[in-house]
C-alpha positions in Angstrom: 0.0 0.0 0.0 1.8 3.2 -0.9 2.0 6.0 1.8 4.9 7.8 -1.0 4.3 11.7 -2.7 2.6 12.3 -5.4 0.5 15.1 -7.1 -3.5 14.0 -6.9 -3.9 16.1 -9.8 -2.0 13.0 -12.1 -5.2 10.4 -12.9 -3.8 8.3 -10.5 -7.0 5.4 -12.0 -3.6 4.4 -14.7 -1.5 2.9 -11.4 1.3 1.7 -11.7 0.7 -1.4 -13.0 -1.6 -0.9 -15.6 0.2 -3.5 -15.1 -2.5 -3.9 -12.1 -4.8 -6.4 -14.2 -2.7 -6.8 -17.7 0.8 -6.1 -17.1 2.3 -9.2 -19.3 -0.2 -7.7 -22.2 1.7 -4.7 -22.7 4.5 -6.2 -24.8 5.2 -3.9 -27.8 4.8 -4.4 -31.9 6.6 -7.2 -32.1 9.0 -6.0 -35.1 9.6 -2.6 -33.1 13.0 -1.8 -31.1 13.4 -2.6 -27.6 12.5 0.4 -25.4 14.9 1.6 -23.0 15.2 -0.6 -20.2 15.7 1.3 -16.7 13.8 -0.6 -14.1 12.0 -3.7 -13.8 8.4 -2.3 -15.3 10.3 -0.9 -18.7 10.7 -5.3 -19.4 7.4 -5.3 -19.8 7.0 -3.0 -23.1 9.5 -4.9 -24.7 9.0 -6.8 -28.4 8.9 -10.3 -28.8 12.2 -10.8 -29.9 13.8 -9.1 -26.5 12.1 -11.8 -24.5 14.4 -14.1 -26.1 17.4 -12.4 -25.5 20.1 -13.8 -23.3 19.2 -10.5 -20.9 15.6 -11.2 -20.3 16.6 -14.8 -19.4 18.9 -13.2 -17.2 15.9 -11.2 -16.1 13.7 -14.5 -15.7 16.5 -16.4 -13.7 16.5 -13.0 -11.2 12.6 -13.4 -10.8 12.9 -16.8 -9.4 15.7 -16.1 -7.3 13.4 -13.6 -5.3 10.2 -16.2 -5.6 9.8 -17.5 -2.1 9.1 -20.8 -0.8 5.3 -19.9 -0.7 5.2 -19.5 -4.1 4.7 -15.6 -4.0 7.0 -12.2 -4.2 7.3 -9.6 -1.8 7.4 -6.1 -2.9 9.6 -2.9 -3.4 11.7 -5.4 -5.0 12.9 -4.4 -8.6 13.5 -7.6 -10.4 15.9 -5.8 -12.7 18.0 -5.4 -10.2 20.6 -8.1 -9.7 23.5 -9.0 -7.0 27.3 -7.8 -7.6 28.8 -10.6 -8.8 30.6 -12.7 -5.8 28.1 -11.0 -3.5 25.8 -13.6 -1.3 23.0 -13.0 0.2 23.7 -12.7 3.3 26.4 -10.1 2.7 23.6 -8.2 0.0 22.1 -6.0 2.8 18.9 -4.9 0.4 18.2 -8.8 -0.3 18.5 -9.6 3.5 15.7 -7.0 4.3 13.8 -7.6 1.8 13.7 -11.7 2.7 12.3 -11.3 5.7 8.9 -9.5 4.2 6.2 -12.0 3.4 4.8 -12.9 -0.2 2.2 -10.5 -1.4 0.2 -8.9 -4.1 0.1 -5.3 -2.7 2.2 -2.6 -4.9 2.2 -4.8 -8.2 3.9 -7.9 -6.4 3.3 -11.8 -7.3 0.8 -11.2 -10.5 3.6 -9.3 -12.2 6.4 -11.8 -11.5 3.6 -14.6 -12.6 3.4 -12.7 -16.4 6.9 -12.5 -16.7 7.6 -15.7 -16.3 4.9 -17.2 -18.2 6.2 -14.6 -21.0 9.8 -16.1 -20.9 8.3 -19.4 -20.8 6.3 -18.8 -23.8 9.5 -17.4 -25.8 12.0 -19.6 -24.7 10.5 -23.4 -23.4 12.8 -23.4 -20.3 10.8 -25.4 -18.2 12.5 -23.3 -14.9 10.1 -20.4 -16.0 7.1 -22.2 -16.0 7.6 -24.1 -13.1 7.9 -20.8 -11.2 4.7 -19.7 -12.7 3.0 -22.5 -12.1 4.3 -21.7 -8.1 3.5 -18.5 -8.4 -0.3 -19.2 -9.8 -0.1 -21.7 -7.0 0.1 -19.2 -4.4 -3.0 -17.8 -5.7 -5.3 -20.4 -5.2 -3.7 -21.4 -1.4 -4.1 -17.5 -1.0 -8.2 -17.4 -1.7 -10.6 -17.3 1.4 -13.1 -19.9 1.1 -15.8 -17.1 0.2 -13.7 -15.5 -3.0 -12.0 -12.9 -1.3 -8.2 -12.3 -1.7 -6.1 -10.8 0.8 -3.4 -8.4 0.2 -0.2 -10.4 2.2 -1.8 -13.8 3.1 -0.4 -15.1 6.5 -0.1 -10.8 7.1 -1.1 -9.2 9.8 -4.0 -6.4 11.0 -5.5 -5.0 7.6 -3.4 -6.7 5.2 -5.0 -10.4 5.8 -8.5 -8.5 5.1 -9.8 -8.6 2.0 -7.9 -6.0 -0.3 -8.6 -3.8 -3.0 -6.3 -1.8 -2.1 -3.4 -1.0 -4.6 -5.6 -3.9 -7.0 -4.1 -6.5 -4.5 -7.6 -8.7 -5.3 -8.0 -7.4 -9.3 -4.9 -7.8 -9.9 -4.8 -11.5 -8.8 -8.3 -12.2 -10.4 -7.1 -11.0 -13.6 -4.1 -13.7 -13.5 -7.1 -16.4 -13.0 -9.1 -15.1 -15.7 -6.5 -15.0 -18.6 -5.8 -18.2 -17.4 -9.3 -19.4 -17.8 -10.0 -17.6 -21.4 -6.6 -18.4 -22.4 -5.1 -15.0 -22.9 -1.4 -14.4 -23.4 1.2 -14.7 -22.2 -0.5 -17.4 -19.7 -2.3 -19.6 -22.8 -0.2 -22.4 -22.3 -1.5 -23.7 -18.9 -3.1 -27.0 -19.0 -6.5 -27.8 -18.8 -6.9 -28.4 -15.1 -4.8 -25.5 -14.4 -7.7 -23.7 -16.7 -10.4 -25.9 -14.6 -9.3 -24.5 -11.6 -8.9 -20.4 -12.7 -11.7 -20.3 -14.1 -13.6 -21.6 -10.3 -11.2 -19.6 -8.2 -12.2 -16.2 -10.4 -15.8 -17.2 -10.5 -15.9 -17.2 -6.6 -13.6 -14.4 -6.4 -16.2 -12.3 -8.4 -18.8 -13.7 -6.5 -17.0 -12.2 -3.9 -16.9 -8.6 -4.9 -20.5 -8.6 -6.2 -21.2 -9.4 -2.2 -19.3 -6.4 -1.6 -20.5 -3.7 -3.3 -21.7 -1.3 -0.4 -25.2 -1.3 -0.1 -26.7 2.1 1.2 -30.1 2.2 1.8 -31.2 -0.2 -0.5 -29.0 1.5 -3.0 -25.6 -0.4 -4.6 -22.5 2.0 -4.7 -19.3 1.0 -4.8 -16.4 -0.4 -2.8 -14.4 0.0 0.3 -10.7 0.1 0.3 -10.7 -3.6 2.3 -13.2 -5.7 3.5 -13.5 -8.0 6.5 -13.3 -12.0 4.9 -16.3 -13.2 6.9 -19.1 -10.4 7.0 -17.8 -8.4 3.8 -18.4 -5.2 5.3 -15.9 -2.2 4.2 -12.8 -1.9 7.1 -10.6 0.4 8.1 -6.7 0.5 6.8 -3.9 2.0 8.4 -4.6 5.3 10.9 -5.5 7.7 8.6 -7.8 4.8 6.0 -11.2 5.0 7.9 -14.0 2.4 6.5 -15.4 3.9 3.5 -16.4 3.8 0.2 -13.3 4.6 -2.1 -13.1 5.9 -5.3 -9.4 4.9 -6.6 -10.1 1.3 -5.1 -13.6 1.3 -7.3 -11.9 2.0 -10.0 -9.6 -1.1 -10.1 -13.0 -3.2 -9.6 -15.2 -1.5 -11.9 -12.4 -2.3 -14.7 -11.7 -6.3 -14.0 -15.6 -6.1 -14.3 -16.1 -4.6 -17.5 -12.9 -7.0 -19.0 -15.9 -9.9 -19.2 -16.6 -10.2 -22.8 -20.2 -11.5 -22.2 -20.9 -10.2 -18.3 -23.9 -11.4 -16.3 -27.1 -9.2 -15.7 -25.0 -9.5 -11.8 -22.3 -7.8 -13.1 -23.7 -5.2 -15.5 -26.0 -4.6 -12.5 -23.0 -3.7 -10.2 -21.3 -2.1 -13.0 -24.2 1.0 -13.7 -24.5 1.0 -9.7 -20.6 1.8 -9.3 -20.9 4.2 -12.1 -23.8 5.9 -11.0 -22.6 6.7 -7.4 -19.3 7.9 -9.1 -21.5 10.1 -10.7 -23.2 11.4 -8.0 -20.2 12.1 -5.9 -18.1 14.0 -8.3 -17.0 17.5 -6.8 -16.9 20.3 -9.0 -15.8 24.1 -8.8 -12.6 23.1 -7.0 -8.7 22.6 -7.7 -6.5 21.0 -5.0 -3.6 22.5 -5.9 0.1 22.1 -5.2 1.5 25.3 -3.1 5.0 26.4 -1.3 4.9 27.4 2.3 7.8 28.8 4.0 9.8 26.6 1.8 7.6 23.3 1.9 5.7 21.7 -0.2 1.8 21.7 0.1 -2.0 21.3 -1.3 -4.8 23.8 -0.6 -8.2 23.7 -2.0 -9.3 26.8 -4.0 -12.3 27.5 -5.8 -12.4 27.6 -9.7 -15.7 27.3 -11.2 -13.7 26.2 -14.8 -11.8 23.5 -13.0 -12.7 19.9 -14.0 -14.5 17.3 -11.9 -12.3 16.0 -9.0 -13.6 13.1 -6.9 -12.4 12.9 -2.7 -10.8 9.2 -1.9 -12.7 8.1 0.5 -16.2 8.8 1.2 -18.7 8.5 4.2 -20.8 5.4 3.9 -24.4 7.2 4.3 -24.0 10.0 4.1 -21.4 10.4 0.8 -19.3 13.3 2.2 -15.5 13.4 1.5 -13.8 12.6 4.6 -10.2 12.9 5.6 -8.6 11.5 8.5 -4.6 11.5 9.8 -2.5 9.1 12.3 -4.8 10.1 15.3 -7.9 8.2 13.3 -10.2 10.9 13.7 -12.3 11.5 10.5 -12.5 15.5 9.5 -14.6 16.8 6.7 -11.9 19.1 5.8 -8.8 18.0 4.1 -7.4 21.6 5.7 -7.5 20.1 9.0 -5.0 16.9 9.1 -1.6 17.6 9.4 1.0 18.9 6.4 2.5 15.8 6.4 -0.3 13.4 6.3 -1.9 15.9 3.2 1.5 15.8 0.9 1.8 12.0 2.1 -1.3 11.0 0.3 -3.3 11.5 -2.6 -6.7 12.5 -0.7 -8.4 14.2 -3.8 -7.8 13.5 -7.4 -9.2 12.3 -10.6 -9.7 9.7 -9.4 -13.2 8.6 -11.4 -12.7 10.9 -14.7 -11.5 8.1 -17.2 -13.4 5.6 -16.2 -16.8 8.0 -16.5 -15.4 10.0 -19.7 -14.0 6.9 -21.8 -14.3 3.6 -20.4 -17.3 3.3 -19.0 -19.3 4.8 -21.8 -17.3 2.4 -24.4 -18.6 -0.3 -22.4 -21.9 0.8 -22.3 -21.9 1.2 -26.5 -20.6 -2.6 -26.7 -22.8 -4.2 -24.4 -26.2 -2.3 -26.0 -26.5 -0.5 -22.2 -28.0 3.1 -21.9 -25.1 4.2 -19.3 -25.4 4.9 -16.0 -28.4 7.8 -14.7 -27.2 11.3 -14.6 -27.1 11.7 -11.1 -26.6 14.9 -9.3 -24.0 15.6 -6.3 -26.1 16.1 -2.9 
């Protein structure tokens, strides 16, 4: 889960990992030169002809060095990064530190070291890549609670064994299952029973987050940013994460949703309901803009009546007001009033909702013959 600085005014819906649900997907024209590789997510726009390369093997054999006995990855580990020669690991400090942290799908971690071996697999047969897949799909299933839900470190502790959306921790993994199922590259080449058993693990994990989607007075809206495995009800995160409903976090399920090519009348359903309340709580005639006080960096909130929509993070369940809380866990209704550090820290306002209402959504709605989403007005 990421605590680090960023601007909210960057459409932080593309994270990271676009990578979140396809991240093996983005590969490149195949007869097109290999993009500059800096860090471990640049491997991933590379042609097909890189991933045969005696580097991206190198790159492959680097991924299962890290892979833990679980089957999983920790994060904040960049694969590209490799050990001086004559170095061990006890000696590598960084490796140490990172050994101790349990296997996980928070920040990008386990569903992206999955698609890179099964890509290496694909373009070079080496049966040490898809055996470490196969581990690392393995990890999946052992990871599922027996209702669906996905955690974001299983075995974890406090908020991370809940339920997470969080960072895609549960999309992410769900999308893994479902190329798997609908035999999508780069993970085509599974076997049948591996198929068999995706395509059951996704349908329960769906099943899952259709059980959910807050309910507010009779009335579907969207998602919290974790949910508690046995009653499903949204939960609080770290200090300053109250229980909520959460726009980013919606986002990420909203999308895996709309990836079905022939969705059920449960998921279209859920679908217009999550796009409806994003609707409805979009705030307008605002910026939250970066500032410099005494030197530091900050964000203030100013009123521009020209200023595209903006949606808060999280949002009172009831009562849909933007809330804002700090390490104290106090909820304020006024992102002015948590501490400087806690505001720069965190991206508490944002646009958060505006691709997914301006583009995807309605694309979705034109191929599946739906009329969109009611108009719905802010309270």
């Amino acid at each position: 889960m990421k605590t680090g600085r960023f601007s909210v005014l960057v459409a932080v819906v593309v994270f990271a990992l676009c990578s979140a649900a396809h991240a093996g997907e983005a590969t490149g024209d195949k007869n097109s030169k290999p993009a500059p590789i800096r860090r471990w997510g640049d491997c991933f726009r590379q042609p097909d002809a890189w991933w045969k390369t005696k580097r991206a093997a190198q790159i492959a054999d680097n991924v299962l060095d890290w892979q833990q006995e679980s089957g999983g990855w920790t994060k904040g580990i960049d694969m590209y990064y490799m050990r001086k020669p004559g170095v061990t690991v006890k000696e590598d400090a960084r490796e140490r530190k990172s050994r101790k942290r349990k296997a996980t799908f928070d920040n990008g971690a386990t569903h992206s070291e999955i698609r890179f071996l099964a890509r290496a697999f694909a373009a070079t047969k080496a049966e040490r890549f898809k055996a470490g897949a196969l581990r690392g799909v393995d990890f999946i299933f052992k990871s599922q609670y027996a209702d669906g839900g996905i955690p974001q470190t299983p075995h974890g502790h406090a908020y991370t064994t809940l339920i997470t959306f969080n960072d895609d921790a549960m999309t992410s993994a769900l999308a893994v299952l479902k190329d798997i199922a609908e035999q999508r590259k780069p993970l085509d080449w599974l076997d049948e029973a591996t198929r068999t058993k995706s395509a059951a693990a996704l349908k329960k994990g769906i099943d899952c987050i259709l059980k959910c989607q807050i309910v507010v007075k009779g009335v579907r809206t969207a998602w919290g940013q974790q949910h508690d495995r046995r009653t499903l009800k949204p939960m609080p995160g770290r200090a300053y994460e109250p229980a909520s409903i959460c726009t980013h976090e919606s986002g990420g399920v909203v999308r895996l949703l709309m990836s079905f090519d022939k969705p059920s009348p449960e998921i279209v359903a859920a679908i217009n309901a999550a796009a409806t309340w994003l609707e409805k709580v979009k705030i307008t005639g605002i910026r939250y803009k970066t500032v410099n006080v005494g030197g530091q960096r900050d964000y203030v909130v100013v009123k521009d009546p020209t200023a595209p929509p903006i949606w808060a993070r999280f949002y009172e369940i009831g009562t849909n007001r933007p809330i804002f809380s700090d390490y104290d866990h106090r909820i304020r209704y006024n992102v002015a009033e948590i501490s400087r550090r806690r505001r720069v820290g965190y991206g508490w306002l944002g646009f958060f909702a505006a691709k997914l209402l301006e583009e995807e959504y309605p694309a979705w709605c034109r191929k599946h013959g739906q009329g969109g989403a009611a108009k719905a007005k802010r309270d």
